[in-house]
Structure formats: structure tokens, C-alpha cells
VMD Tcl script that builds the backbone (N, CA, C; Angstrom):
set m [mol new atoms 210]
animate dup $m
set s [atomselect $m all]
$s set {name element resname resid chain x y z} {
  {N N UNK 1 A 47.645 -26.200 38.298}
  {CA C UNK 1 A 46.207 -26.045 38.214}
  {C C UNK 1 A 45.652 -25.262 39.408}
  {N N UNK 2 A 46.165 -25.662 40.036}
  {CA C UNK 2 A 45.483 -24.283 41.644}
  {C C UNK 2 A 45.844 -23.528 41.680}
  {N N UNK 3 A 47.340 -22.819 40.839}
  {CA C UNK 3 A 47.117 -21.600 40.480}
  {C C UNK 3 A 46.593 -20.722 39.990}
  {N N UNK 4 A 45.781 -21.585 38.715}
  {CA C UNK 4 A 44.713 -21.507 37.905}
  {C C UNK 4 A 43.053 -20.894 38.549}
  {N N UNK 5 A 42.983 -22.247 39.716}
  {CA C UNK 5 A 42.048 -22.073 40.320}
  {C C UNK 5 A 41.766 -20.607 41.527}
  {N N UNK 6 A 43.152 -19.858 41.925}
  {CA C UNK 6 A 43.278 -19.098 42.528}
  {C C UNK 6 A 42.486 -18.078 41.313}
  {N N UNK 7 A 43.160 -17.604 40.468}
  {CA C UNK 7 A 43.282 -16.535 39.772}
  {C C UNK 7 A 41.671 -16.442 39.657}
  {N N UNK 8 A 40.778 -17.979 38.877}
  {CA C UNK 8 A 39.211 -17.557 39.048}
  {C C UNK 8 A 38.759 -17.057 39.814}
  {N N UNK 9 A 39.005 -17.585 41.474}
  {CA C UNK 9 A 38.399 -16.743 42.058}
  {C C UNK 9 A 38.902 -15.374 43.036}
  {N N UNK 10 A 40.319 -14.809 42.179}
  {CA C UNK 10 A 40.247 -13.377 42.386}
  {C C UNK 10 A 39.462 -13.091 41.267}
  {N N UNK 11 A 39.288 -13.484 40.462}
  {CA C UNK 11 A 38.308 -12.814 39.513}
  {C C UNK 11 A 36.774 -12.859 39.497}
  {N N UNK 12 A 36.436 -13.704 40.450}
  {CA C UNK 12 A 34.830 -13.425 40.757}
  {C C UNK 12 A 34.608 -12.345 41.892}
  {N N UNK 13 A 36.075 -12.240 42.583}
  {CA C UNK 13 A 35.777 -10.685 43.222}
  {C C UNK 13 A 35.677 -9.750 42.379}
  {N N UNK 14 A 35.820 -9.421 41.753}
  {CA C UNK 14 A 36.238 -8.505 40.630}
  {C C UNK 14 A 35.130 -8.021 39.768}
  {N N UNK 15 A 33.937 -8.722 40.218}
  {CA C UNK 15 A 32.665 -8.661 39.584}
  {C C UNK 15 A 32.282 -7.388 40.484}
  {N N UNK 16 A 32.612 -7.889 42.002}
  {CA C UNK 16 A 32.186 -6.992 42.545}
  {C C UNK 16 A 32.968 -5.350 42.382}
  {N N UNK 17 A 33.851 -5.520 42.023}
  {CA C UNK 17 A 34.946 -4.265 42.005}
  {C C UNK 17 A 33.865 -3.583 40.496}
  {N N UNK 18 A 34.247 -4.109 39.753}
  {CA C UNK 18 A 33.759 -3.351 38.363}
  {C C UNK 18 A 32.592 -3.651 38.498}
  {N N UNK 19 A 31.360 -3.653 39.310}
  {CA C UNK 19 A 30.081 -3.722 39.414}
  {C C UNK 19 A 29.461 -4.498 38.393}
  {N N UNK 20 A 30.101 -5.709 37.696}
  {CA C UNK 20 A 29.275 -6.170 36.774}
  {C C UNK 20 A 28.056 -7.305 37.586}
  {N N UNK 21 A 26.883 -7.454 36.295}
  {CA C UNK 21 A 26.314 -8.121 36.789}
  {C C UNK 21 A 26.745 -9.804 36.679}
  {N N UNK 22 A 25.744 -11.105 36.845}
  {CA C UNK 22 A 26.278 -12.355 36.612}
  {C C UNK 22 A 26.030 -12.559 35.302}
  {N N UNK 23 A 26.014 -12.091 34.036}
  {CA C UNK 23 A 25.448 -12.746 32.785}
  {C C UNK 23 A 26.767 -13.687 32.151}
  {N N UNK 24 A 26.126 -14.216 30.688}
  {CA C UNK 24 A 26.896 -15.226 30.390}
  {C C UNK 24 A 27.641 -14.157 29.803}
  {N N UNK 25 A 27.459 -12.923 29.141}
  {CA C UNK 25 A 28.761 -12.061 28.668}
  {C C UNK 25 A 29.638 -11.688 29.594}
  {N N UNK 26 A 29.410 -11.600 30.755}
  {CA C UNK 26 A 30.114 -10.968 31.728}
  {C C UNK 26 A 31.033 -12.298 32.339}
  {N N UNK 27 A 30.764 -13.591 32.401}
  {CA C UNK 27 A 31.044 -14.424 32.590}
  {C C UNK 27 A 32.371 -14.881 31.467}
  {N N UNK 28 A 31.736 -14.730 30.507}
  {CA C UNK 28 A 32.831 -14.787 29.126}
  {C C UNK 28 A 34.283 -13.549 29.132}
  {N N UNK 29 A 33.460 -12.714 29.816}
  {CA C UNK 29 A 34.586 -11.530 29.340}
  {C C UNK 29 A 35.512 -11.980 30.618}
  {N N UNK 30 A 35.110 -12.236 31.959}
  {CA C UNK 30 A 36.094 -12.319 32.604}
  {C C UNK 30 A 36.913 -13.533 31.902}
  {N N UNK 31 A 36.172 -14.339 31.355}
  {CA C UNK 31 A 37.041 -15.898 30.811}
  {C C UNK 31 A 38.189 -15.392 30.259}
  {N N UNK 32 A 38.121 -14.421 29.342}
  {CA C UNK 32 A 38.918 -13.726 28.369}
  {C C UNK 32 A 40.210 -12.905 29.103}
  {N N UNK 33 A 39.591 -12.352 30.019}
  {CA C UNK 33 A 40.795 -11.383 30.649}
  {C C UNK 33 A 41.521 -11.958 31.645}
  {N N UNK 34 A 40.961 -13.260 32.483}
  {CA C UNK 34 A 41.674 -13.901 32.952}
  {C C UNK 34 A 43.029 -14.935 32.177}
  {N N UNK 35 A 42.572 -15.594 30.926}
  {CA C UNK 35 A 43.168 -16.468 30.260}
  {C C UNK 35 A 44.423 -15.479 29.565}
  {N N UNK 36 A 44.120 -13.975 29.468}
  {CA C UNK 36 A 44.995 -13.270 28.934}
  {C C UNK 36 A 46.543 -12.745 30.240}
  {N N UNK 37 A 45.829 -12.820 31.348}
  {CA C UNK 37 A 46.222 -12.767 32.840}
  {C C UNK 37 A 47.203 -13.634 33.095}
  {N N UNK 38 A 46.716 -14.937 33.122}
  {CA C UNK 38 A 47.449 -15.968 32.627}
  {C C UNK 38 A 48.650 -16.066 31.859}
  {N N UNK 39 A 48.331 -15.564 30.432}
  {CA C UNK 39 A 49.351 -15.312 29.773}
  {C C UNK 39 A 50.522 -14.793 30.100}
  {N N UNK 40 A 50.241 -13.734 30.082}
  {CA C UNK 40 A 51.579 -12.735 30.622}
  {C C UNK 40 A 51.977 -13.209 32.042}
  {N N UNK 41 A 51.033 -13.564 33.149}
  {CA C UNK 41 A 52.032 -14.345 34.204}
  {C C UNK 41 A 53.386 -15.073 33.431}
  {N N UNK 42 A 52.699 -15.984 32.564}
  {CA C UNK 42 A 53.626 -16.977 32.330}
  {C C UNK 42 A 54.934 -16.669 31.590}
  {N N UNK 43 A 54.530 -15.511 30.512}
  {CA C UNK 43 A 55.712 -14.870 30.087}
  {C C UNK 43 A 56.608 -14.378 30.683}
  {N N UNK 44 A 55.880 -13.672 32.154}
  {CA C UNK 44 A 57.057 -12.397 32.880}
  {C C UNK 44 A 57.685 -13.659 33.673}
  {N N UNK 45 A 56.744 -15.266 33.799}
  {CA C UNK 45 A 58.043 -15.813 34.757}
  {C C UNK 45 A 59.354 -16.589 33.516}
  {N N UNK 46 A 58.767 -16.576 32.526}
  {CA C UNK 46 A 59.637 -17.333 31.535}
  {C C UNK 46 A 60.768 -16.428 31.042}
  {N N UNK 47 A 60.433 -15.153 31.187}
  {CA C UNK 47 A 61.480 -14.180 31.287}
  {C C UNK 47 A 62.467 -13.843 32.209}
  {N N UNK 48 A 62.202 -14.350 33.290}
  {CA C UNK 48 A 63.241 -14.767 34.116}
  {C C UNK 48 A 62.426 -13.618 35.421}
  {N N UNK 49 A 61.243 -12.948 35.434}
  {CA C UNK 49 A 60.775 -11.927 36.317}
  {C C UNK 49 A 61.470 -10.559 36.356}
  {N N UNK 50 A 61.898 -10.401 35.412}
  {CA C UNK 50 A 62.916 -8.777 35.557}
  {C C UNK 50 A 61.736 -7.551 35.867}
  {N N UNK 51 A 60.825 -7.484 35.266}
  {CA C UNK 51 A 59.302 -7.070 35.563}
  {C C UNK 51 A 59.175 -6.379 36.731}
  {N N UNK 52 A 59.300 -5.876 37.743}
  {CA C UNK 52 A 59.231 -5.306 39.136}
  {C C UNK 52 A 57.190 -6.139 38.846}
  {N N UNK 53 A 56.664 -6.788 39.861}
  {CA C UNK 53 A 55.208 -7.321 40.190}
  {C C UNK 53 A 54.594 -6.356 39.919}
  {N N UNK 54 A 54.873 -4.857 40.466}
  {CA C UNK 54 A 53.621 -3.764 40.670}
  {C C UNK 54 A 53.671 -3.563 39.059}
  {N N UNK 55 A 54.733 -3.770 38.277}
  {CA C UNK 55 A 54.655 -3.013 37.183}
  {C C UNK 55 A 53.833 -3.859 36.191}
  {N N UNK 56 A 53.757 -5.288 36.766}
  {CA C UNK 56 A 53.451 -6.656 35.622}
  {C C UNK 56 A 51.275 -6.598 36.622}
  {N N UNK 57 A 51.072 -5.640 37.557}
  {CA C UNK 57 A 50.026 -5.637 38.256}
  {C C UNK 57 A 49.550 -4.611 37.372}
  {N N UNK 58 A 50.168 -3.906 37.375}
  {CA C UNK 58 A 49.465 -2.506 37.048}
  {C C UNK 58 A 49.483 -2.799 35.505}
  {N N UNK 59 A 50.201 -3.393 34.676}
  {CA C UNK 59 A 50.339 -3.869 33.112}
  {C C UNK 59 A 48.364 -4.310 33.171}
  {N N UNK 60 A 48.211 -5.444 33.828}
  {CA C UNK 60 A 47.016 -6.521 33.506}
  {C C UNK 60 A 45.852 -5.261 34.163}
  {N N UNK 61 A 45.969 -4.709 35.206}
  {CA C UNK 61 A 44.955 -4.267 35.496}
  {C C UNK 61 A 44.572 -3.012 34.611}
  {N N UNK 62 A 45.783 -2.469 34.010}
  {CA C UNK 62 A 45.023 -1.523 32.597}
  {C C UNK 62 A 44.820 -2.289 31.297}
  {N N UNK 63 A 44.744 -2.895 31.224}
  {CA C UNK 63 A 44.560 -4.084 29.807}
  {C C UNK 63 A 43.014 -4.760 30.237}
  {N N UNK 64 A 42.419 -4.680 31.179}
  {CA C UNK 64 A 41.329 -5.379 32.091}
  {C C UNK 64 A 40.236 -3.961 31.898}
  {N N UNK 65 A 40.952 -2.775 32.311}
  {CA C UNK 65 A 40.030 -2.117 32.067}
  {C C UNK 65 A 39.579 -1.528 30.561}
  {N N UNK 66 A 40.636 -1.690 29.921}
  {CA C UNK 66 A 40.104 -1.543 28.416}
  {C C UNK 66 A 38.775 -2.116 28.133}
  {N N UNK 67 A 38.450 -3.174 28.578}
  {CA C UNK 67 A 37.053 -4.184 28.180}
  {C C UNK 67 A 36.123 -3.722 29.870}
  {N N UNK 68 A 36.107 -3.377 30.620}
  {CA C UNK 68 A 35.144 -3.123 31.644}
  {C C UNK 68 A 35.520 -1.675 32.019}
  {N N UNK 69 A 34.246 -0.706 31.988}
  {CA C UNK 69 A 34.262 0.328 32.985}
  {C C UNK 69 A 33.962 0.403 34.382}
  {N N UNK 70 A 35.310 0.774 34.721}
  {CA C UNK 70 A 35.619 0.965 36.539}
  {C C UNK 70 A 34.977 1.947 37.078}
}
mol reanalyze $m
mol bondsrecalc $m
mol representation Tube
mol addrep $m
């Protein structure tokens, strides 16, 4: 669970990165891209991590920008 809790709040920085404002959509969408974030963490470790990090970083952070302009 505090890994959990980490990941929210790299993602309330992130408001500031993609300049969004505080609304409840913007609030929702991060819900969404985090819980998807999540996901694939859990896959690339259930996969045993073969993944190089930058490549499983750079995976989520273009999948993130599909739904927000940077």
C-alpha cells in the first residue's frame, strides 16, 4: 500500500508538469493513468523485470501522454 501511496503523489506532481488544472476530470484522469501505471508495474515485476526500467519509464510515460497534452 505505500507503494501505492508513493505513486499518488508522483502523480500530483505531474499536474504540475502537464499544466493541468485541479478539476474532478483531471482528478479522474490521473485516477486512470495511475491505476494503469500500476498495472504494468506489476506485470514487468511478475515477469521476472527483463524490461530494462528506462524502457518500462518511457513505455507509461507515452501511454500518459496519449490522454494529456505536454
Amino acid at each position: 500500500m505505500e507503494f501505492m501511496k508513493e505513486i499518488v503523489e508522483l502523480g500530483k506532481k505531474s499536474f504540475d508538469k502537464w499544466k493541468l488544472d485541479s478539476t474532478q476530470f483531471n482528478y479522474d484522469l490521473y485516477t486512470y493513468i495511475a491505476a494503469g501505471t500500476v498495472g504494468l508495474i506489476v506485470k514487468w515485476i511478475n515477469k521476472g523485470m527483463k524490461e530494462s526500467i528506462d524502457s518500462l519509464v518511457k513505455k507509461i510515460d507515452n501511454f500518459a501522454q496519449i490522454f494529456v497534452k505536454v
